[in-house]
C-alpha positions as CSV (number, residue, x, y, z in Angstrom):
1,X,0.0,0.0,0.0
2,X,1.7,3.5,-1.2
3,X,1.7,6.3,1.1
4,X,-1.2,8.1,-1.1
5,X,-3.5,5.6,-0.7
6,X,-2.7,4.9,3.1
7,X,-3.7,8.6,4.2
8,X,-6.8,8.4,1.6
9,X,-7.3,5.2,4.0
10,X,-6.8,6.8,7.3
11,X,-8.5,10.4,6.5
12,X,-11.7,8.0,5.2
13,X,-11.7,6.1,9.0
14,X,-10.9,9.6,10.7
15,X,-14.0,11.0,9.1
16,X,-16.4,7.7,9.3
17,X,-15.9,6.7,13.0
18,X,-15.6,10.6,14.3
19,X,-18.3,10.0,16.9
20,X,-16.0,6.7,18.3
21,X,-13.1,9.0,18.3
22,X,-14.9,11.7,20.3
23,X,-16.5,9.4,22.8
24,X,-12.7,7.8,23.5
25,X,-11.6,11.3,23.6
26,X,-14.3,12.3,26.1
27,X,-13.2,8.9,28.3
28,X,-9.9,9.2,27.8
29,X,-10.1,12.8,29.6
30,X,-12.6,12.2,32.3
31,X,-10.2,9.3,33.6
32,X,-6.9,10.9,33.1
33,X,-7.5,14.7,33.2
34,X,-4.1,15.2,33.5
35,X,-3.3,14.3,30.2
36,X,-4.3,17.4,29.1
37,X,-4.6,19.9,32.6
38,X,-1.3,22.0,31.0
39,X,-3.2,23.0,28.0
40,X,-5.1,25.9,28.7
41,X,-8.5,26.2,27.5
42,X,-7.8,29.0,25.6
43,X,-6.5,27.0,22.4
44,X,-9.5,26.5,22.0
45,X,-10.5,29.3,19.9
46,X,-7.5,29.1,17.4
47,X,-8.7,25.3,16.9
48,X,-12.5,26.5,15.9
49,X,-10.9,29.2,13.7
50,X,-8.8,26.5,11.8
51,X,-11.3,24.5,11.5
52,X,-13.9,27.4,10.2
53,X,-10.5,28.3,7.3
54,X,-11.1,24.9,6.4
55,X,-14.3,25.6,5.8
56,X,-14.3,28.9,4.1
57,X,-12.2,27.1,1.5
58,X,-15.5,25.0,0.5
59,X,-17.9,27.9,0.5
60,X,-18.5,30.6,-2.3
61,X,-19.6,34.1,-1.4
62,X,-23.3,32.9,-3.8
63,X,-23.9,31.1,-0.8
64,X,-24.0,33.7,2.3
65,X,-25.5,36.3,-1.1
66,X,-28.3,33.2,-1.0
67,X,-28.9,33.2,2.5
68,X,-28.9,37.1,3.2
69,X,-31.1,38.3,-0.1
70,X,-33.7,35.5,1.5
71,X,-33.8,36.3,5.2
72,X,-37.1,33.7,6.1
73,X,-35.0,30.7,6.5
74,X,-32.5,32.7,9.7
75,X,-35.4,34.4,10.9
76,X,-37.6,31.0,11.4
77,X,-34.2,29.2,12.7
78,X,-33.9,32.1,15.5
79,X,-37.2,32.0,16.8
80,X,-37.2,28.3,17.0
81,X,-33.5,28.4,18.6
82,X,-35.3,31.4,21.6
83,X,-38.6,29.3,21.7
84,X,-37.6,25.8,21.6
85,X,-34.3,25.6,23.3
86,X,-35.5,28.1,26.4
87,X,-38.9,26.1,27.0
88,X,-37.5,22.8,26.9
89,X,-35.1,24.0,29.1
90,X,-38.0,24.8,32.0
91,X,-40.3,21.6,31.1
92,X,-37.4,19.7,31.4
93,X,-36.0,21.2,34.6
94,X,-40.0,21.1,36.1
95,X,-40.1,17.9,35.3
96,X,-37.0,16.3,37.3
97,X,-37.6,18.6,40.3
98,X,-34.1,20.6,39.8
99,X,-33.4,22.4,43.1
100,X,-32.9,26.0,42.6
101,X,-29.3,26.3,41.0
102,X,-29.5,23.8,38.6
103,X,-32.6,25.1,37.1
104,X,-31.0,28.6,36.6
105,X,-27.8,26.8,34.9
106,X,-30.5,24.5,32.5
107,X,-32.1,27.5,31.7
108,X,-29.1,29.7,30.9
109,X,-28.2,27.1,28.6
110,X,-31.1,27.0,27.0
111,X,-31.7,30.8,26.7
112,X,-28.0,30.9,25.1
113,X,-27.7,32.0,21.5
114,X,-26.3,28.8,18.8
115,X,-22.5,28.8,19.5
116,X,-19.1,28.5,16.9
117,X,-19.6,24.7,17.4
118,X,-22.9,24.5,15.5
119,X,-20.8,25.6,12.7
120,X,-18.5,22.5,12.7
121,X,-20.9,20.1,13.3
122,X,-23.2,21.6,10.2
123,X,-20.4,21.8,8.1
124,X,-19.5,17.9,8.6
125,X,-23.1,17.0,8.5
126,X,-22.9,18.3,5.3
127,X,-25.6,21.1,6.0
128,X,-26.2,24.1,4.8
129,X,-23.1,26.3,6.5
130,X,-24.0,29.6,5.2
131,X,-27.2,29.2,6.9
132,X,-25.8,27.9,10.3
133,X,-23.2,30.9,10.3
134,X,-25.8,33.6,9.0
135,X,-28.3,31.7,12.5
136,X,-25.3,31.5,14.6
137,X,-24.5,35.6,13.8
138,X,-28.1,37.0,14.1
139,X,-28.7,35.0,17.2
140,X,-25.5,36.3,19.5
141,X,-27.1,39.7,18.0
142,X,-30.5,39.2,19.6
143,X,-28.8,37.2,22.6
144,X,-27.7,40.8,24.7
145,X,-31.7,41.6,24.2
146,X,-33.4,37.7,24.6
147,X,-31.0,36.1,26.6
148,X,-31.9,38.4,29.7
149,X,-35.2,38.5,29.7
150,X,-35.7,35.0,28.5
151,X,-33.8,33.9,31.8
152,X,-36.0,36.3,34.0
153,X,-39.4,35.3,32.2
154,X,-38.5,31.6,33.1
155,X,-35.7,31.8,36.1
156,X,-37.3,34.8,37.5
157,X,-33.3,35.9,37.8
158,X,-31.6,39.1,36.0
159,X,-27.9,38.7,33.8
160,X,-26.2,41.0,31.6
161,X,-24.8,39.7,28.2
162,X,-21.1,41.3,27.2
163,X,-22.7,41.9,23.7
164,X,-19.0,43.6,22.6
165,X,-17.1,40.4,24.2
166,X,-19.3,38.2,22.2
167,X,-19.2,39.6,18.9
168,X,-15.5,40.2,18.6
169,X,-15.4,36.4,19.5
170,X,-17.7,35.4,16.6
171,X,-15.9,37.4,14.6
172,X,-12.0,36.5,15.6
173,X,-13.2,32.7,15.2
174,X,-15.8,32.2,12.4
175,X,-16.1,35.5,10.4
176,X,-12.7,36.4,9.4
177,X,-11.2,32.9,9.1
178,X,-13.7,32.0,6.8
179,X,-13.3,35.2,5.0
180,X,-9.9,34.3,4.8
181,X,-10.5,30.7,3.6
182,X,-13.0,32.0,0.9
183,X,-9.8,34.7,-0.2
184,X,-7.6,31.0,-0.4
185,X,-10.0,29.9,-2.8
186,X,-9.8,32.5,-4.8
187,X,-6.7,32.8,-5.4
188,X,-5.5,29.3,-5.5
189,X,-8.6,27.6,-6.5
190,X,-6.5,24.5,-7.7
191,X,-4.8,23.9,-4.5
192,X,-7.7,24.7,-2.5
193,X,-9.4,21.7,-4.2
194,X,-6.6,19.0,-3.5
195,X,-6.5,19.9,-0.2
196,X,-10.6,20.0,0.8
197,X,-10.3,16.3,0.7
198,X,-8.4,16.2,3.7
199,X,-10.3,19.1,5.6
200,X,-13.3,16.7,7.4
201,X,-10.7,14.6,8.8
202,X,-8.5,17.4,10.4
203,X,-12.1,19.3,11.8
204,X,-12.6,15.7,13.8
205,X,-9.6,15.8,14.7
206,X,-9.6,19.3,16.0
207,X,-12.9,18.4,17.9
208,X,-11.4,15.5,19.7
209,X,-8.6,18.0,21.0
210,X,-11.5,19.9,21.8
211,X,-13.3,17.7,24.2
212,X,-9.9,16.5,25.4
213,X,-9.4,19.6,26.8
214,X,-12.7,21.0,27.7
215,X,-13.8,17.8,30.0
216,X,-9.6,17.6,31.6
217,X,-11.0,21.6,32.8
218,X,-14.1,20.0,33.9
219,X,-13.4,16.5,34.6
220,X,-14.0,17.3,38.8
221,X,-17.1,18.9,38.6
222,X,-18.6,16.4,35.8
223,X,-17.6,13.7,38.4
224,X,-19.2,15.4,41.4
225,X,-22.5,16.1,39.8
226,X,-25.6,14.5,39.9
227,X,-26.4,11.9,37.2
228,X,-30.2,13.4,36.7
229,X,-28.4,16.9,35.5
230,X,-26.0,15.1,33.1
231,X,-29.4,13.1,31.6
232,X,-31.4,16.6,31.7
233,X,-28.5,18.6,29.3
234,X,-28.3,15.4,27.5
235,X,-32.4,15.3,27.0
236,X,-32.3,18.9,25.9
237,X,-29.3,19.0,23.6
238,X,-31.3,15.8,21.6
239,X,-34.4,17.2,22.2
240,X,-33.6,20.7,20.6
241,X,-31.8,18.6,17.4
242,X,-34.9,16.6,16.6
243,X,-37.4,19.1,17.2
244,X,-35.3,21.5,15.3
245,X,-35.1,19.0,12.3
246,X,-39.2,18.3,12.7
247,X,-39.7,22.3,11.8
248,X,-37.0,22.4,9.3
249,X,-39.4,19.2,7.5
250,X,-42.5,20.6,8.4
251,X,-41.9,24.0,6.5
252,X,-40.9,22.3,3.7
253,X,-36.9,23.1,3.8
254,X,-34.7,20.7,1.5
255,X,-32.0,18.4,3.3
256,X,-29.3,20.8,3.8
257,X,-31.2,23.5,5.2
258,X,-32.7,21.2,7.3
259,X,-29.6,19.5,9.2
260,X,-28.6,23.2,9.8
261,X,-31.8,24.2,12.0
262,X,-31.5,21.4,13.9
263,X,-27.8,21.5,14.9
264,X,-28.2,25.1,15.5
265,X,-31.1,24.8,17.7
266,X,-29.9,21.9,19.6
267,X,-26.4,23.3,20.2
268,X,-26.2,26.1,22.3
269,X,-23.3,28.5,23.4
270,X,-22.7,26.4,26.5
271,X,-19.6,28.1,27.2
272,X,-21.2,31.6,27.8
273,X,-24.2,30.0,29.9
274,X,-21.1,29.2,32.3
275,X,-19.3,32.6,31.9
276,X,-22.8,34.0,33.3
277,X,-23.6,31.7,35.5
278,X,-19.8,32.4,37.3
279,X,-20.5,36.2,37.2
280,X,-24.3,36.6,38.1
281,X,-25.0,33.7,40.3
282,X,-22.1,33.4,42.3
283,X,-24.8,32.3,45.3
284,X,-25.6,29.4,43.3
285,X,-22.0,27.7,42.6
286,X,-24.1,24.6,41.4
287,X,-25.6,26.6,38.6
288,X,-22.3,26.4,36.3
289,X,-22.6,22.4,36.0
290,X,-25.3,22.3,33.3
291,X,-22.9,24.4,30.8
292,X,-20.0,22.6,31.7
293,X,-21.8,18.8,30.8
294,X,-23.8,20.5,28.0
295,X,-19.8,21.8,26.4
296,X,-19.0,18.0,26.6
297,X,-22.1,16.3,25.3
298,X,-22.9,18.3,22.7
299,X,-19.5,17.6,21.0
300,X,-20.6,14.0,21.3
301,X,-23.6,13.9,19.9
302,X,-23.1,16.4,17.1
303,X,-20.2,14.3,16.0
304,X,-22.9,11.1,16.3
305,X,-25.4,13.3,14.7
306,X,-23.0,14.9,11.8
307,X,-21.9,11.0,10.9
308,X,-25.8,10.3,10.4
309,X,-26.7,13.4,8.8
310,X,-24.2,13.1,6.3
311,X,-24.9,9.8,5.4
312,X,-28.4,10.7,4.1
C-alpha cells in the first residue's frame, strides 16, 4: 500500500468513525484529566478558527448572497433556537424537580444564543453552513436583548450579556477565518481543491482535542454532579436537534437547510451560559454544571449526529 492511498485510508476512517473518536476522547479525559490539565482552555478558539479556514475554503460568497437576499429561513431558525431551546429548558427542569441552582444553569443554557460549534458540526453534516453561520451571527445579536429577559421570564433571575465580548469572538473565530479561507479559494482555486479532501478529517480531529481539553478543565465537577443533571442537558441538547429537524421538514426546507436548523437549535453556546452563570450567580455555585456537561455532550452527539446526517 503506497503512502497516497494509506492517508486516503486513514482520512476515510478519521471522518467515518468521528463520533467513536470523540466518545474515547471524552473517556480518555474524564479518567486521566491530566493528560491534558497544561493546556489551557484558551486553544481552544484558534482550533474553531482553523477548523472554520477549512471551511471557508469550501464555501462561495453565492452562498451567504443566498442566504442574506432570503432572510425567512434565519429568521424562522432564530425563533425556534429562543422558543424551543429556552422552553425545553423549563419543562425539562419542572419535570425532574431541579433544586434552585441547577434550574438557573439548565435555563441559561437553553436561553444561550447557537454557538461556533454549531458551525462545525453543520459543516460535517454536510448542512447548509451559510445558513448555520448567518443563525449563529443574528442569534448572538439578539442574545444581549433575549438572553436576559428570556432567563427572568423563566428563572425569575436578572444577567447582563457582554454583547461587545461576544461579537469580537464570533468574529476573531468564524467571520474572518472563513473570510480568509474564501480569499484562499480564490486565489488558488486549484490547490484549494486538492486539499478540501483532507479538511473533514482534520475538523474531527480538532474536535477531539477539543473535548480532550474541555472535560480535563471539567473532569471534577462532571464527576461530582448529579447523574439526573447530566441526563437533563443530555435530554435537551437531543431534544432541541430533533425538534429543530421536525420544523425544518414541516416548513418544507430541503435536506441541507434542514440539518442546519436542527444542529443550531440543539447546540447552544454552552460556554457563555457558564461565563454567566460564574458572574451573576455566584450564590448558586451549582448553577455552572449544566454548561460545563452541556460543552462535553454536545460535542458528542453532534459528532454522532453529523456521521448520520451526512450519510443521508
Amino acid at each position: 500500500m503506497n503512502c497516497r492511498v494509506l492517508t486516503a485510508t486513514l482520512i476515510h476512517y478519521i471522518s467515518e468513525y468521528m463520533g467513536v473518536l470523540v466518545l474515547l476522547s471524552a473517556i480518555v479525559a474524564l479518567v486521566f484529566p491530566e493528560v491534558m490539565s497544561r493546556v489551557r482552555p484558551t486553544v481552544i478558539n484558534p482550533l474553531l478558527g482553523i477548523i472554520m479556514f477549512g471551511m471557508g475554503m469550501t464555501l462561495r460568497a453565492d452562498d451567504f448572497h443566498i442566504v442574506f437576499s432570503r432572510p425567512k429561513d434565519i429568521v424562522i431558525g432564530c425563533l425556534a433556537q429562543f422558543t424551543v431551546m429556552p422552553l425545553l429548558a423549563w419543562t425539562l427542569a419542572r419535570a425532574f424537580a431541579l433544586d434552585e441552582a441547577l434550574t438557573v444553569g439548565v435555563v441559561l443554557v437553553g436561553c444561550c444564543p447557537g454557538g461556533t460549534a454549531s458551525n462545525v458540526i453543520t459543516y460535517l453534516a454536510h448542512g447548509d453552513l451559510a445558513l448555520s453561520v448567518g443563525m449563529t451571527g443574528v442569534s448572538t445579536l439578539l442574545a444581549p436583548v433575549l438572553t436576559p429577559l428570556l432567563v427572568l421570564l423563566l428563572a425569575g433571575k436578572t444577567v447582563d450579556v457582554d454583547v461587545v465580548g461576544m461579537l469580537l469572538s464570533i468574529l476573531w473565530v468564524v467571520i474572518l477565518p472563513i473570510g480568509a479561507g474564501l480569499l484562499v479559494k480564490r486565489l488558488w482555486p486549484r490547490q484549494t481543491t486538492a486539499a478540501t479532501a483532507y479538511l473533514p478529517a482534520l475538523s474531527s480531529l480538532a474536535i477531539c482535542a477539543i473535548v480532550l481539553i474541555v472535560i480535563s478543565a471539567s473532569a471534577a465537577k462532571l464527576l461530582s454532579s448529579d447523574l439526573i443533571v447530566i441526563l437533563v442537558v443530555m435530554l435537551h441538547n437531543m431534544g432541541g436537534l430533533a425538534v429543530g429537524y421536525v420544523i425544518g421538514t414541516l416548513l418544507g426546507m430541503p435536506a441541507a437547510k434542514r440539518k442546519a436548523v436542527s444542529i443550531e437549535v440543539g447546540m447552544q453556546n454552552s460556554g457563555l451560559a457558564s461565563s454567566l452563570a460564574t458572574l451573576h450567580f455566584a450564590a448558586y455555585p451549582m448553577a455552572t454544571i449544566p454548561g460545563a456537561v452541556f460543552s462535553v455532550w454536545h460535542n458528542i452527539s453532534g459528532a454522532i449526529v453529523a456521521r448520520i446526517y451526512a450519510r443521508r
